[in-house]
C-alpha positions, 0 to 999 in steps of 0.5 A: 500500500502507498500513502496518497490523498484524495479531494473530495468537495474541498475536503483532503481525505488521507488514503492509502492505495494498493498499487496492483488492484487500485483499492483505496482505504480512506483513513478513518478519522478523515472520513469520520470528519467528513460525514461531520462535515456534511451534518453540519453543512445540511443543517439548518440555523436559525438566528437571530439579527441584531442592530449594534450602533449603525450596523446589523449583527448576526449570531454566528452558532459555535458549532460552526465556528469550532468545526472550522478552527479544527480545520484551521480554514478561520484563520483571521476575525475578519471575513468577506461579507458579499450581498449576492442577490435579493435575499442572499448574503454570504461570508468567507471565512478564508484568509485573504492575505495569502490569497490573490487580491487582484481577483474580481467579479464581474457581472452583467444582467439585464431586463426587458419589460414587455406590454402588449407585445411591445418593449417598454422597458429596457434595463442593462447593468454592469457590476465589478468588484475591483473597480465598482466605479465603474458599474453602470446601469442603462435605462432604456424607456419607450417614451411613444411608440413609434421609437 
């Protein structure tokens, strides 16, 4: 048997693999963290939200917090706050200072509003993250309907 490692969702399962049949033995405690893993990934929280001076604050459970310690993935207080969507927040815990800063999102939507068959409303937006300077939203409306 060799030593080896296996990815699985983000998680590094230590293996060992025969050389002649491939048959791979996943090291216990791996596989005992991962199903952990996965309970807590599935599960629900319901939290509360709090106002602290200007901003809102929300609780986030100890049972996360600690499993993610184990994993030594939390490695700073700080963390990346994204509004997604309408509806949708999300944080990253990941360490930022090792990572590449340069990195960016950009993203484009738009929206067509039809009446009677007819384009009454046209809207195009432009969104990135490195230079939000630079998001732009275009209007388009039809003021007659000859245009």
């Amino acid at each position: 048997m060799q030593k080896g490692q296996a990815v699985k969702n983000g998680f590094v399962f230590r293996i060992m693999v025969c050389p002649k049949c491939g048959e791979k033995l996943v090291h216990p405690v791996d596989e005992q963290e991962y199903e952990r893993y996965i309970t807590l990934k599935n599960k629900e929280f319901r939290v509360k939200m709090r106002l602290v001076g200007n901003s809102y604050a929300v609780s986030i459970p100890k049972e996360i917090v600690s499993f993610m310690n184990e994993q030594k993935k939390m490695m700073d207080e700080m963390v990346k706050l994204c509004f997604e969507d309408f509806g949708r927040l999300s944080l990253n815990f990941e360490d930022f200072k090792n990572k590449n800063l340069n990195a960016r999102v950009i993203k484009a939507k738009e929206y067509k509003v039809v009446k009677d068959n007819k384009p009454v409303l046209h809207v195009k937006q432009f969104a990135d993250s490195a230079n939000p300077s630079h998001n732009k939203t275009f209007l388009i409306k039809k003021k007659n309907k000859e245009d």
